[in-house]
DRENPA-3360 file (N, C-alpha, C; in nm, 2 decimals, always signed):
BEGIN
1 = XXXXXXXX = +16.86/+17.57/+13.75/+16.92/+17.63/+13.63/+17.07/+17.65/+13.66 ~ +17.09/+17.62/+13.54/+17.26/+17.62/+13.56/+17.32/+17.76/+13.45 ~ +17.40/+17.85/+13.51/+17.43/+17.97/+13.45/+17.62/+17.95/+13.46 ~ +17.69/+18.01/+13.29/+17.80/+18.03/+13.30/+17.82/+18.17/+13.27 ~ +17.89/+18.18/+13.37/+17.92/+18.37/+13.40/+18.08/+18.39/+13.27 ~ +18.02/+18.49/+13.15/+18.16/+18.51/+13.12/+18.17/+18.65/+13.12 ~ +18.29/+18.67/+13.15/+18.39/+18.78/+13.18/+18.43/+18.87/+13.04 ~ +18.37/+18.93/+12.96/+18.42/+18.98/+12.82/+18.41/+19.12/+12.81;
9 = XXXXXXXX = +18.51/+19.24/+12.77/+18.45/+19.34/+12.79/+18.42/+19.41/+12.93 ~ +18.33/+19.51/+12.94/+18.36/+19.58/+13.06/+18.25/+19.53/+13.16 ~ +18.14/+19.43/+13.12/+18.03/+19.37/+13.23/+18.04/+19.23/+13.20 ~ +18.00/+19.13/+13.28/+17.99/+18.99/+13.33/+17.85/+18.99/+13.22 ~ +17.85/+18.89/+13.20/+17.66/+18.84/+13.16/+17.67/+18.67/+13.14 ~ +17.55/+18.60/+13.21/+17.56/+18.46/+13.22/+17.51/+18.41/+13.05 ~ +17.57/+18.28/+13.03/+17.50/+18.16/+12.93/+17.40/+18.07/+13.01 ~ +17.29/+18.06/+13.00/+17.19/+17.97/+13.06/+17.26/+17.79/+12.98;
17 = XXXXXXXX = +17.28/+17.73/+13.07/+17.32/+17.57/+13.00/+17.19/+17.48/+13.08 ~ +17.17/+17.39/+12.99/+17.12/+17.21/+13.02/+17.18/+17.14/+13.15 ~ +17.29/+17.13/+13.13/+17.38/+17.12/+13.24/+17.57/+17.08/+13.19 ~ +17.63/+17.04/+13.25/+17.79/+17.08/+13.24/+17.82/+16.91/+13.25 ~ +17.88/+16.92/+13.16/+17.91/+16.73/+13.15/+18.03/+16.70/+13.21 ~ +18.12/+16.77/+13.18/+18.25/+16.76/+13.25/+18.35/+16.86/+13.20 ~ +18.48/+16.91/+13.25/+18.57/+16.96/+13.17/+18.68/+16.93/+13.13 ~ +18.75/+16.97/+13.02/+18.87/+16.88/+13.00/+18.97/+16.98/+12.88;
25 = XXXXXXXX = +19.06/+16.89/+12.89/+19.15/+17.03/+12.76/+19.17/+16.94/+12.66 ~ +19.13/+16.99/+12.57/+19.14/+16.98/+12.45/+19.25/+17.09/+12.33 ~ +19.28/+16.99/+12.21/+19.40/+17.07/+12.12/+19.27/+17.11/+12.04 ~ +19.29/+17.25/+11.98/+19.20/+17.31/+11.92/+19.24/+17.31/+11.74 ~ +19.17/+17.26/+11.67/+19.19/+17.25/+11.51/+19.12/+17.38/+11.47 ~ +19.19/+17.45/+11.36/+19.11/+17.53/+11.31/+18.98/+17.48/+11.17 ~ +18.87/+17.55/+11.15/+18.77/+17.50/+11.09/+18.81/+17.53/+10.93 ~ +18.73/+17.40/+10.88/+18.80/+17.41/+10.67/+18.72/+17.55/+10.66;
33 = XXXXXXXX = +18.79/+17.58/+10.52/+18.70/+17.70/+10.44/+18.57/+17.71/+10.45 ~ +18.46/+17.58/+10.42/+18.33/+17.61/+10.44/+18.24/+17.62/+10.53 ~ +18.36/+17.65/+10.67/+18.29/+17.67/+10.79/+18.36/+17.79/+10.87 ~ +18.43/+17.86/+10.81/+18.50/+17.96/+10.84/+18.45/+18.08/+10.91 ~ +18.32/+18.07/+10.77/+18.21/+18.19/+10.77/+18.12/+18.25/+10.88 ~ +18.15/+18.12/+10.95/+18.04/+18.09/+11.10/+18.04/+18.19/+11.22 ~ +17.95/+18.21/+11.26/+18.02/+18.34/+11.40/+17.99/+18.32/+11.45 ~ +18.07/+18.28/+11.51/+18.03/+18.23/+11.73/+18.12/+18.08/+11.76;
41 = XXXXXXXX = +18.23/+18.00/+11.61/+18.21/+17.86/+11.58/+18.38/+17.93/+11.61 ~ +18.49/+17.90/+11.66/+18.60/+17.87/+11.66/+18.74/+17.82/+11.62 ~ +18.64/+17.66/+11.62/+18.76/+17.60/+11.56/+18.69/+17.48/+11.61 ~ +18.73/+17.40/+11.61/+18.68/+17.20/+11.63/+18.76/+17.15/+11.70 ~ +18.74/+17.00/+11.78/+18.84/+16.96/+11.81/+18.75/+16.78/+11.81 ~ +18.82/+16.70/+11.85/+18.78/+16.57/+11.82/+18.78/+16.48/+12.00 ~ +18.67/+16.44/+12.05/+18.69/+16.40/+12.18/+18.73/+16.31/+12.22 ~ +18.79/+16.26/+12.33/+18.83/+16.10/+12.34/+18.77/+15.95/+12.34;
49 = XXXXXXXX = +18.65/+16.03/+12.29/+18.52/+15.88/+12.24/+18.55/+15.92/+12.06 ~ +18.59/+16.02/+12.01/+18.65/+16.03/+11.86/+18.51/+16.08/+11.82 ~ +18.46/+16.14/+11.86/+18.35/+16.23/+11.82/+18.40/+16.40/+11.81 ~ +18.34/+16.43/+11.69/+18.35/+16.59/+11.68/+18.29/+16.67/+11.76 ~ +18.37/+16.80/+11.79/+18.28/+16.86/+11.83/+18.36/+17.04/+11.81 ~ +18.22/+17.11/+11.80/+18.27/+17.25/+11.73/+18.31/+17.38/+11.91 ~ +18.37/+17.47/+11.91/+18.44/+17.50/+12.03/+18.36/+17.68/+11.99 ~ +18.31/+17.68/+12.08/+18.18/+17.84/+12.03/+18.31/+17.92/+12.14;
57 = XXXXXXXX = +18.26/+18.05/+12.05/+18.26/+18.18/+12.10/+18.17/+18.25/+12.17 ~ +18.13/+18.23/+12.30/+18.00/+18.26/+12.38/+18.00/+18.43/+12.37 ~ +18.14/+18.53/+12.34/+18.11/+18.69/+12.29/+18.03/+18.69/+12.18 ~ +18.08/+18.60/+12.09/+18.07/+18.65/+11.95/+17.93/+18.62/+11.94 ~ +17.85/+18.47/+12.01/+17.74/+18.51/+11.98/+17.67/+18.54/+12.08 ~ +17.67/+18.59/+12.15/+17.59/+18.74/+12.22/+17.56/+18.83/+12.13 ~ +17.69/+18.88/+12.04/+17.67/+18.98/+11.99/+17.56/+18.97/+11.87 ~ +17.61/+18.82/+11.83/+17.49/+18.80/+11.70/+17.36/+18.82/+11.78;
65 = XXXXXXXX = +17.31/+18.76/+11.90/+17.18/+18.80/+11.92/+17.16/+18.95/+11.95 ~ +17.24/+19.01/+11.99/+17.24/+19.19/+12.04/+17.16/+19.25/+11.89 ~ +17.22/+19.14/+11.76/+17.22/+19.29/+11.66/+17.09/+19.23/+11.57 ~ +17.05/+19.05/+11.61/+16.92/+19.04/+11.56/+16.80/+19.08/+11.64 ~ +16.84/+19.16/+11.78/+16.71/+19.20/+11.86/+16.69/+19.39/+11.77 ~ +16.78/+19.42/+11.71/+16.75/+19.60/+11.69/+16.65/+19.59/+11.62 ~ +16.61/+19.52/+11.53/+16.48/+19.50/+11.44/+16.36/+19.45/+11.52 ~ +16.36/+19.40/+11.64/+16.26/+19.32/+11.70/+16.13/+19.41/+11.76;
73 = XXXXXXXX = +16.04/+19.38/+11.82/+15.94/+19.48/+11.87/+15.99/+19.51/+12.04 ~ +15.93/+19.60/+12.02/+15.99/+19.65/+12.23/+16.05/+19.61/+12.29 ~ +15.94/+19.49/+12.33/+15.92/+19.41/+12.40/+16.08/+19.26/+12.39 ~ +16.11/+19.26/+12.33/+16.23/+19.20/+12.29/+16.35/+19.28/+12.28 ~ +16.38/+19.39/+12.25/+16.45/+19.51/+12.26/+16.52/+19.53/+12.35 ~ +16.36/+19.53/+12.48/+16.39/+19.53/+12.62/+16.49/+19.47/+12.68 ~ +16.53/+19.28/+12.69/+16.57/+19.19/+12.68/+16.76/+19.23/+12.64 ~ +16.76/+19.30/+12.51/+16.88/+19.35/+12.49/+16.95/+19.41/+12.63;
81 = XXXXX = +16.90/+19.48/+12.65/+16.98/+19.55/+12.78/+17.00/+19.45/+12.92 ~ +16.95/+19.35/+12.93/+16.95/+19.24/+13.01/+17.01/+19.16/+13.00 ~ +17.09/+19.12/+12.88/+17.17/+19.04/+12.86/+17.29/+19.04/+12.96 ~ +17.32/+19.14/+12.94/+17.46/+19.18/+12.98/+17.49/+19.22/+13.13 ~ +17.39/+19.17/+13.24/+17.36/+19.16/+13.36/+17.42/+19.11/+13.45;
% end
């Protein structure tokens, strides 16, 4: 298993990935109006095979899972507090 540790805030907590293809820098485009709305989506950028691709916010969506677990049963609830490990 392959884990990215990010640094946000006052505790560390990993992203579980598939695996890490490579890294590279990229110019970041910001996204049109109809995708603005998106939480966790950044901005886009275009790769050097000329394929899209969208540039996530690994905080932002943490947080979206943090706030669809407060309705969940216990058992899932639990899980909340583990994220952030």
């Amino acid at each position: 298993m392959i884990a990215l540790v990010v640094r946000t805030g006052t505790k560390p907590w990993a992203l579980m990935v598939d695996d890490i293809l490579r890294q590279q820098q990229v110019v970041t485009k910001p996204l049109g109006d109809e995708l603005k709305s998106l939480v966790g989506i950044s901005g886009s950028t275009i790769l050097g095979d000329g394929r899209p691709c969208l540039i996530l916010e690994p905080n932002e969506l943490l947080k979206r899972k943090i706030n669809r677990t407060v309705g969940a049963p216990p058992a899932v609830q639990n899980l909340k507090g583990q994220v952030a490990a």
